[in-house]
Z-matrix of the N, CA and C atoms (Angstrom, degrees):
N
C 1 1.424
C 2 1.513 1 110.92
N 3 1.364 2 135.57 1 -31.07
C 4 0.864 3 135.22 2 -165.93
C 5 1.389 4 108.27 3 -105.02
N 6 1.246 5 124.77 4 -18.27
C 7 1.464 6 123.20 5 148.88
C 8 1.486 7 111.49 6 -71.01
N 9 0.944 8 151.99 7 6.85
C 10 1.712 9 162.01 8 -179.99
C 11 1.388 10 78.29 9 -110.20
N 12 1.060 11 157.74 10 -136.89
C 13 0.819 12 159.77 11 165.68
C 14 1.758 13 138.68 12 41.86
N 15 1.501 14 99.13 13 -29.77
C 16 1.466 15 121.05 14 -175.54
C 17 1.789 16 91.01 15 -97.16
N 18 1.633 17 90.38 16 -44.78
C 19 1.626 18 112.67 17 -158.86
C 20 1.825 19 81.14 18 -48.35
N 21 0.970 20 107.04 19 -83.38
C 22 1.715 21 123.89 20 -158.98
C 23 1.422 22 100.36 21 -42.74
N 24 1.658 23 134.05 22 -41.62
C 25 1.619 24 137.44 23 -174.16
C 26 1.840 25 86.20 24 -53.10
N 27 1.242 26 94.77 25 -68.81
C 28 2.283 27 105.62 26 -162.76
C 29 1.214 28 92.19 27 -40.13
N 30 1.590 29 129.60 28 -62.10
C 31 1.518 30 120.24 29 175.36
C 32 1.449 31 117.11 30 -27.89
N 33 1.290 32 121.25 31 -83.93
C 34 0.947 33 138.07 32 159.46
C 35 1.376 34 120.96 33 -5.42
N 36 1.427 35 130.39 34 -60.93
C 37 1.024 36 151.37 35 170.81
C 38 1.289 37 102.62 36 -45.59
N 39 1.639 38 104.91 37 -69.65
C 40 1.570 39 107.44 38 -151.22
C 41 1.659 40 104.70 39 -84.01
N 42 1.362 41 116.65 40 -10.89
C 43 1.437 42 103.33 41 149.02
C 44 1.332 43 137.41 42 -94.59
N 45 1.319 44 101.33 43 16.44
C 46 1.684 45 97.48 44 171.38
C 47 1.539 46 110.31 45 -105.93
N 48 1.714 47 95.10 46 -4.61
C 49 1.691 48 91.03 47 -176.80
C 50 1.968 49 92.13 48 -100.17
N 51 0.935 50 134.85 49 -6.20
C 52 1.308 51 139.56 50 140.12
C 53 1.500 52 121.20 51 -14.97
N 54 1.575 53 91.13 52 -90.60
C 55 1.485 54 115.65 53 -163.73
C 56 1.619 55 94.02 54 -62.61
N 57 1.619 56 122.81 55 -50.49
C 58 1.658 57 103.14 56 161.02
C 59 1.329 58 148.75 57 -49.19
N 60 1.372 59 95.42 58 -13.11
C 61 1.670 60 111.71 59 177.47
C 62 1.540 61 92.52 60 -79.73
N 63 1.511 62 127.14 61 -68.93
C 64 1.285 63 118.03 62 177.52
C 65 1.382 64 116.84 63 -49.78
N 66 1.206 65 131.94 64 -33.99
C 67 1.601 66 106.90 65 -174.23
C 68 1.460 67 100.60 66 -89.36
N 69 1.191 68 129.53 67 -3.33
C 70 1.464 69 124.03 68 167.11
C 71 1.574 70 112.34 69 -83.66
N 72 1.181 71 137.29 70 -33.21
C 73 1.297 72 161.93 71 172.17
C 74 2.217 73 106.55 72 -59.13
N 75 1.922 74 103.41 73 -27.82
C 76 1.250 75 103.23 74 -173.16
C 77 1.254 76 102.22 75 -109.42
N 78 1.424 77 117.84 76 18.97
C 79 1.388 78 103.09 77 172.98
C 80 1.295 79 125.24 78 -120.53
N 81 1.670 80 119.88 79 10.59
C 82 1.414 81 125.57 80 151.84
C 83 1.406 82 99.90 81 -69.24
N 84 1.150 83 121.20 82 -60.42
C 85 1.993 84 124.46 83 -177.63
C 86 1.667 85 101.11 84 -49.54
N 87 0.992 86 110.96 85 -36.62
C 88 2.013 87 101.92 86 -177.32
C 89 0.711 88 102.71 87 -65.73
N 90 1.762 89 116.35 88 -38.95
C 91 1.983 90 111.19 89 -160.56
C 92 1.670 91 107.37 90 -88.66
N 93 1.520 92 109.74 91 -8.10
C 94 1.406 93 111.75 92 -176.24
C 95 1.736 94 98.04 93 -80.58
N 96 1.132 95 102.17 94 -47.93
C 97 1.694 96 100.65 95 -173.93
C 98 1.565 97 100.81 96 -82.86
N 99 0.962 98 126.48 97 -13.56
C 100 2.115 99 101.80 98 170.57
C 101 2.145 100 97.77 99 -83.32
N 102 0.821 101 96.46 100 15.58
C 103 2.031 102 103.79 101 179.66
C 104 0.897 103 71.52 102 -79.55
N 105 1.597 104 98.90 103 -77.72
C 106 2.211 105 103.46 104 -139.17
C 107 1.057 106 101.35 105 -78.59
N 108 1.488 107 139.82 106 -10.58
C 109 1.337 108 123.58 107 167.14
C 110 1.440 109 104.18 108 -70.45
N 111 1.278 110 153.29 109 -43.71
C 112 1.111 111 152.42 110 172.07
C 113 1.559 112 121.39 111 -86.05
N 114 1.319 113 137.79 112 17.96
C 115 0.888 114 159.09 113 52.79
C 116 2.130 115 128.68 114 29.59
N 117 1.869 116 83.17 115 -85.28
C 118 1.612 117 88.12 116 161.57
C 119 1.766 118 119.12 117 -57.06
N 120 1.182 119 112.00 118 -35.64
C 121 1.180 120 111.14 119 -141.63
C 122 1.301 121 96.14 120 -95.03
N 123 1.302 122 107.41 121 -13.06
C 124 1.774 123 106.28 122 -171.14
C 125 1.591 124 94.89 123 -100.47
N 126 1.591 125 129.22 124 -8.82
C 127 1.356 126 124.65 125 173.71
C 128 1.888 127 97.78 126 -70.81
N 129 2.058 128 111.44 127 -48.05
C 130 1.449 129 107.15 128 -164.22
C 131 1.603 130 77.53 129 -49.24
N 132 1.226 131 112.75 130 -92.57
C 133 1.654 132 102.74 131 -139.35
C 134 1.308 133 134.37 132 -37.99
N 135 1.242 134 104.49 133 -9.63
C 136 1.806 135 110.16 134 178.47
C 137 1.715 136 98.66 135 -87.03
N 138 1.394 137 115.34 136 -18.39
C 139 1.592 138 109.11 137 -172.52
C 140 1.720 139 84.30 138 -87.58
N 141 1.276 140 131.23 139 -24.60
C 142 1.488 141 127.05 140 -156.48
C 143 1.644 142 89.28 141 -89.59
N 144 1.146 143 134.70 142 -42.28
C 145 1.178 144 115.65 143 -167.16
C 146 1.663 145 112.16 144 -89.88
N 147 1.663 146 107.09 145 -12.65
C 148 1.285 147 95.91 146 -179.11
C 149 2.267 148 107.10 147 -67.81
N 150 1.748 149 87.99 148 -17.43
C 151 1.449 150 91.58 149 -174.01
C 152 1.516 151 126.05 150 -66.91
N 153 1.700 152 97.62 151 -36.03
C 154 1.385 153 110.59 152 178.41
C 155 1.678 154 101.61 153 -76.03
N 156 1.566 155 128.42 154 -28.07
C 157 1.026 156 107.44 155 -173.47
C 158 1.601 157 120.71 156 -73.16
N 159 1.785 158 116.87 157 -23.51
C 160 1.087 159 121.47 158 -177.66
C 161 1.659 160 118.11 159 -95.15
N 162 1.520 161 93.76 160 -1.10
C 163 1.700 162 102.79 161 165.55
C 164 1.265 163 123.87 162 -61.30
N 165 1.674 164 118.22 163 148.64
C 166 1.709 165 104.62 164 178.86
C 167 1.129 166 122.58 165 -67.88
N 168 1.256 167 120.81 166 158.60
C 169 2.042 168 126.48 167 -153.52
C 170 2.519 169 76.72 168 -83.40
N 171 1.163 170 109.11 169 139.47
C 172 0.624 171 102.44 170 169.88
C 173 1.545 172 132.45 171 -78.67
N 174 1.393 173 114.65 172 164.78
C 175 1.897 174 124.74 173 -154.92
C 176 2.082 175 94.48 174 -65.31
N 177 1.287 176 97.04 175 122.19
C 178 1.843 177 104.75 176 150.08
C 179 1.255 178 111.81 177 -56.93
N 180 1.054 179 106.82 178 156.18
C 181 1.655 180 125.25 179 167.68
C 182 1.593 181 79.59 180 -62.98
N 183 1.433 182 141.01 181 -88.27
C 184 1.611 183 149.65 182 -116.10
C 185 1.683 184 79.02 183 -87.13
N 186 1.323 185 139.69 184 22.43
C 187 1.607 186 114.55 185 176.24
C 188 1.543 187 107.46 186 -100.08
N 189 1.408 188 111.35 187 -13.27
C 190 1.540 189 132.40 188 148.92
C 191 1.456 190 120.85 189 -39.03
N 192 1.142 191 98.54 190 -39.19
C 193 1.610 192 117.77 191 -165.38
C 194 1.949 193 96.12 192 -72.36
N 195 1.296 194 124.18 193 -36.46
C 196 1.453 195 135.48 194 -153.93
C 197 2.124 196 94.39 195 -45.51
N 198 1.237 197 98.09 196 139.38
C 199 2.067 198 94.08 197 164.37
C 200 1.423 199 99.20 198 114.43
N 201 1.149 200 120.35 199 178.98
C 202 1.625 201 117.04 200 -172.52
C 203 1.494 202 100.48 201 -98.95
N 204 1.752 203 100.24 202 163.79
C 205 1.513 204 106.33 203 -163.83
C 206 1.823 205 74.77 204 -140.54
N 207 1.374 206 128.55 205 137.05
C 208 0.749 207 147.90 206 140.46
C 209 1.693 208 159.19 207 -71.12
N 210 1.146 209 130.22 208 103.44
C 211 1.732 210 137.25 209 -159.22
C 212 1.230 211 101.91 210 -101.76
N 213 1.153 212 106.99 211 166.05
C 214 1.828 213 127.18 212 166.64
C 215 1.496 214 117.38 213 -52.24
N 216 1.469 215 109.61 214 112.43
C 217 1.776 216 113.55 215 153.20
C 218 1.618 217 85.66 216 90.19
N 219 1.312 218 132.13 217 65.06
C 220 1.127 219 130.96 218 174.53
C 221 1.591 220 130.52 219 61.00
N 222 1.288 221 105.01 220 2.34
C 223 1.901 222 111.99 221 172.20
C 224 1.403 223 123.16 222 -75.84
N 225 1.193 224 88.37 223 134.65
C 226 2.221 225 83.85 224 -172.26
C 227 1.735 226 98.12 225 -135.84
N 228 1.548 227 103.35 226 -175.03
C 229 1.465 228 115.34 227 179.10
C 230 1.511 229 93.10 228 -150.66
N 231 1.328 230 125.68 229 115.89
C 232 1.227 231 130.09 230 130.57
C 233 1.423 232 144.06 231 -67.77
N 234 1.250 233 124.81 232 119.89
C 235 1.293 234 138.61 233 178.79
C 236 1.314 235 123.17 234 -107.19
N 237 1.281 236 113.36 235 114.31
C 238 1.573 237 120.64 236 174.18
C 239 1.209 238 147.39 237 -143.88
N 240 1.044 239 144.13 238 104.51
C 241 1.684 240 121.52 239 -156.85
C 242 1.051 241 110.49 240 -25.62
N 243 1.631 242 114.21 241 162.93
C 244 1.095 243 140.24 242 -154.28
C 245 1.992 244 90.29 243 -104.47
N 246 1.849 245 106.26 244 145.32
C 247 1.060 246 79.91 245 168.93
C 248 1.409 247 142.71 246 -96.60
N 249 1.411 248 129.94 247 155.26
C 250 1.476 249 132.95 248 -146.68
C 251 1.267 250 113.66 249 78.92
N 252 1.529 251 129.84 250 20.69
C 253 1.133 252 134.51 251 124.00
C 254 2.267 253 100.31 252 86.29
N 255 1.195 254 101.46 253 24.37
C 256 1.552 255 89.34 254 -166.29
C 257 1.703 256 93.69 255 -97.57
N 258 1.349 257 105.44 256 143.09
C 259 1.530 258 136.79 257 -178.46
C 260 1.107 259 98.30 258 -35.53
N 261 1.413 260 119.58 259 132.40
C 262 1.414 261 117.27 260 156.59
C 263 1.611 262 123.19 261 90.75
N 264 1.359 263 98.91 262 -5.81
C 265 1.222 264 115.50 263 -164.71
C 266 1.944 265 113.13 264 -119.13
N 267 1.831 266 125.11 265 115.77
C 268 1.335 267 103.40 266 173.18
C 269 1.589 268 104.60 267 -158.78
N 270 1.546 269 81.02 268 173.57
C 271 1.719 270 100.66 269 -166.39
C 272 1.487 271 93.78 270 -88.42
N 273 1.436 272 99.93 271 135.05
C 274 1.396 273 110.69 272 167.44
C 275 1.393 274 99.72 273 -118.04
N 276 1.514 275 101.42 274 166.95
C 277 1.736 276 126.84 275 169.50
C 278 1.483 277 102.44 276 -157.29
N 279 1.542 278 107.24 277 107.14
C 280 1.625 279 134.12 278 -164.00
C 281 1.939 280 95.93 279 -120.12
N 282 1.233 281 104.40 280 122.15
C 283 1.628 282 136.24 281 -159.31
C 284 1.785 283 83.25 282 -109.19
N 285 1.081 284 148.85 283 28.19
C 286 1.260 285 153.86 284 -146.80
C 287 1.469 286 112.40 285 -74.01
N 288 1.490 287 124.38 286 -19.89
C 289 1.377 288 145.01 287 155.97
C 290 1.225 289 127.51 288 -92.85
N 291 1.523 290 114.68 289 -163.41
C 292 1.506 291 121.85 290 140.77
C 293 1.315 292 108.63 291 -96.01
N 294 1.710 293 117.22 292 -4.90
C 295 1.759 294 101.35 293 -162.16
C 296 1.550 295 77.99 294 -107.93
N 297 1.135 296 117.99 295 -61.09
C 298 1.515 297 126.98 296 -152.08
C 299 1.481 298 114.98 297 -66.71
N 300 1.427 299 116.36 298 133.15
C 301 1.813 300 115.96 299 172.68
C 302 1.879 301 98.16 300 -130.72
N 303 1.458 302 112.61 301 144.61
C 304 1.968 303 85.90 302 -175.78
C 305 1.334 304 82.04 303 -161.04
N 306 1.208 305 111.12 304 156.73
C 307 1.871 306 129.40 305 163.14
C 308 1.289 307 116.73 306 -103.61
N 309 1.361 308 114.74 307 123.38
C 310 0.991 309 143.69 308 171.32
C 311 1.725 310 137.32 309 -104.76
N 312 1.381 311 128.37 310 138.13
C 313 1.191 312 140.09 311 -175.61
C 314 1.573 313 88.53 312 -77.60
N 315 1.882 314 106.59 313 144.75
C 316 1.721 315 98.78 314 153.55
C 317 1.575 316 94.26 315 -147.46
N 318 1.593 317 95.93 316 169.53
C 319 1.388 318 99.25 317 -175.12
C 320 1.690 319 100.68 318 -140.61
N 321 1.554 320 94.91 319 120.95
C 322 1.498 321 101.58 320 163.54
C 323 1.487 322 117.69 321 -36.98
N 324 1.385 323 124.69 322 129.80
C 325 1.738 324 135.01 323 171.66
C 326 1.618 325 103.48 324 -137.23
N 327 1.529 326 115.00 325 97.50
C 328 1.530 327 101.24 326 -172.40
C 329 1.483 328 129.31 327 67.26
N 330 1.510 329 113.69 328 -104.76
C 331 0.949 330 136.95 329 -159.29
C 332 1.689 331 106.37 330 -130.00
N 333 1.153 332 123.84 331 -7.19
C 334 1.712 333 144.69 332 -172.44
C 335 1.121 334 106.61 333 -103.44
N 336 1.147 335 117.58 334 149.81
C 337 1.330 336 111.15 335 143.87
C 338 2.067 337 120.69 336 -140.47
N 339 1.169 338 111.61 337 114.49
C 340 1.403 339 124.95 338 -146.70
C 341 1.689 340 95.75 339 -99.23
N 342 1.584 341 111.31 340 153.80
C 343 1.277 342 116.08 341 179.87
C 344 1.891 343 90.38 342 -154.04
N 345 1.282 344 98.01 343 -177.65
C 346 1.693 345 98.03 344 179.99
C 347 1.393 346 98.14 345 -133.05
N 348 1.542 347 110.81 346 118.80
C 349 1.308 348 116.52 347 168.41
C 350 1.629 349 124.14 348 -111.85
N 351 1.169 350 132.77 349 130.08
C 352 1.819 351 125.27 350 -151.78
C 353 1.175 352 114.08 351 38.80
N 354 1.149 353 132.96 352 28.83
C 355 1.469 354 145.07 353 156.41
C 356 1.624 355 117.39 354 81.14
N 357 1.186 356 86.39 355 43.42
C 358 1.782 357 123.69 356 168.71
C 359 1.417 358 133.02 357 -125.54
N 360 1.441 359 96.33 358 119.23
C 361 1.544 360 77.98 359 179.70
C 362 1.160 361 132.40 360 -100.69
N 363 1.532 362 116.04 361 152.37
C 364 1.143 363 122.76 362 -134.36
C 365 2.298 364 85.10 363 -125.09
N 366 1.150 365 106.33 364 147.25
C 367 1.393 366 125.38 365 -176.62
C 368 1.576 367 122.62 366 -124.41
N 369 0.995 368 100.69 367 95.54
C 370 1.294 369 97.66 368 170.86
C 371 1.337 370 147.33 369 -71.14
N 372 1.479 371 153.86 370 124.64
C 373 1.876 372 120.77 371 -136.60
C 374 1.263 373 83.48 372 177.53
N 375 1.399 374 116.05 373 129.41
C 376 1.507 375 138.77 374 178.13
C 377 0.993 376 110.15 375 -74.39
N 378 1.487 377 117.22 376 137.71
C 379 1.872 378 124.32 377 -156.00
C 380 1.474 379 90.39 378 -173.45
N 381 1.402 380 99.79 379 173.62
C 382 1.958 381 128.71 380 -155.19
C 383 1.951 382 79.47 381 -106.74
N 384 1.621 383 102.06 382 149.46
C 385 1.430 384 115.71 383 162.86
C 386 1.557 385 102.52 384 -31.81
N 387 0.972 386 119.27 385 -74.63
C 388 1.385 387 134.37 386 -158.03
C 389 1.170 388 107.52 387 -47.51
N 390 1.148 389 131.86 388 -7.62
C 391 1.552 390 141.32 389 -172.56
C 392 1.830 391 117.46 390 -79.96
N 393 1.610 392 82.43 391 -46.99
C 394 1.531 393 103.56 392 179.89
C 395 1.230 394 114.08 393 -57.66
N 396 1.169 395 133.61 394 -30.25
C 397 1.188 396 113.20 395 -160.90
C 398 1.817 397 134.28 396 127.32
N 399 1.462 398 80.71 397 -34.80
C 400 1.773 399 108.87 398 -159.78
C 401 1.492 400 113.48 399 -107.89
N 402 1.241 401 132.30 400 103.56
C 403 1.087 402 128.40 401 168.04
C 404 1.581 403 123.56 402 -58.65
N 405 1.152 404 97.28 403 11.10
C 406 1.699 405 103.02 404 162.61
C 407 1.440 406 125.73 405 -88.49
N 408 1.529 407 112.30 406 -28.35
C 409 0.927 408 129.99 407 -150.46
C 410 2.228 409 97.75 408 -117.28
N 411 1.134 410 93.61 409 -3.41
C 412 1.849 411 95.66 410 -168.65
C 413 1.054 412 127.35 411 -71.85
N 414 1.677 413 108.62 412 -12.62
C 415 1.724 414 108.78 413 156.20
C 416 1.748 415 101.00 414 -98.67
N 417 0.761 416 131.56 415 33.81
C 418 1.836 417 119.33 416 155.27
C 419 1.350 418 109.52 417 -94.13
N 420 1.424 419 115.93 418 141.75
C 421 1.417 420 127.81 419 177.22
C 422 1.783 421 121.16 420 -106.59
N 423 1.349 422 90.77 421 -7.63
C 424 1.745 423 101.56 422 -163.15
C 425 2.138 424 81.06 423 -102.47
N 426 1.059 425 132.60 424 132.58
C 427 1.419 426 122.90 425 -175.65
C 428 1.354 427 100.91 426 -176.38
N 429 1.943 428 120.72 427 139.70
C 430 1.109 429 125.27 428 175.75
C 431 1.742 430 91.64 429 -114.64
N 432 1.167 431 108.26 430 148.21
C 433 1.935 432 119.70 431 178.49
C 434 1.200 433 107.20 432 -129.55
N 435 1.101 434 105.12 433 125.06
C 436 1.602 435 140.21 434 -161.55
C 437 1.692 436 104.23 435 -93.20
N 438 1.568 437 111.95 436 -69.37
C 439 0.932 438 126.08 437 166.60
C 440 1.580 439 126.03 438 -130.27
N 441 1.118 440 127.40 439 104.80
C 442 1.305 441 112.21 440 -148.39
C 443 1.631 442 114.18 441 -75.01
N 444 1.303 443 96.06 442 154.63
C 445 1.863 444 108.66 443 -169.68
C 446 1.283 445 118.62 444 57.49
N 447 2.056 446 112.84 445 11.91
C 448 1.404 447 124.69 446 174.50
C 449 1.692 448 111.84 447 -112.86
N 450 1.704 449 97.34 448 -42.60
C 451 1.327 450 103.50 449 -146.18
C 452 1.620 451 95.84 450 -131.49
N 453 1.139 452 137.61 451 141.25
C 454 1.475 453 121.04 452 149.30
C 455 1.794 454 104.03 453 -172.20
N 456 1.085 455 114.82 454 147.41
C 457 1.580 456 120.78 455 175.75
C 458 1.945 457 100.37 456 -98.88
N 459 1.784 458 103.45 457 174.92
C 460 1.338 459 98.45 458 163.03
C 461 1.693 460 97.92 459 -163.65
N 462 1.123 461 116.58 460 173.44
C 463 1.708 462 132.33 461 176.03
C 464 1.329 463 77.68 462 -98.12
């Protein structure tokens, strides 16, 4: 009995120093594959950001705005990218009189888009005919306001 007994401990033994040999044996191979898994993973994101970096800058609210907008008695507003094409950025040509026609810098703000005209600044902000000013313009719903109850264009 007590050799049954020893017998079954050495068992015992020599398979627990086993199963440690294997899990000691799996952890150069674990540590080799968490490399190249991190490795891989640090290549996706450099391929992911080269993607987002060469992706298009995404659309403004005001890039809607781009094309002529029309006022009373021949007044208009042109909108256009800016040139070299950078976000946020556009060429205007504001008919703002009967005498005056002028080019202007503007710069995306939100939902605006602002430029300085006679050294004022001027805001641009989507509004109803009725906004403008102009009883020409007081059933249009599509409308940019310049100055409100002064100034405003519309499609």
């Amino acid at each position: 009995m007590v050799r049954l007994i020893a017998l079954t401990l050495a068992t015992s033994a020599a398979l627990a120093g086993c199963a440690g040999e294997a899990q000691n044996d799996a952890a150069p191979v674990n540590a080799a594959n968490a490399t190249n898994d991190a490795g891989a993973m640090a290549a996706g994101d450099a391929a992911n950001s080269a993607a987002v970096a060469n992706a298009a800058p995404a659309a403004l609210p005001t890039d809607s705005w781009i094309g002529r907008w029309t006022g009373p008695e021949g007044l208009f507003l042109d909108i256009a990218r800016a040139p070299g094409g950078e976000p946020g950025r556009y060429a205007i040509v504001n008919k703002d009189t009967l005498d005056r026609q002028a080019d202007y810098s503007g710069v995306a703000d939100e939902a605006t888009i602002r430029f300085v005209r006679d050294g004022k600044d001027i805001t641009l902000r989507p509004g109803k005919g009725a906004d403008t000013g102009f009883k020409w313009l007081a059933d249009k719903t599509d409308c940019l306001i310049a100055v409100p109850g002064q100034e405003g264009y519309c499609r």
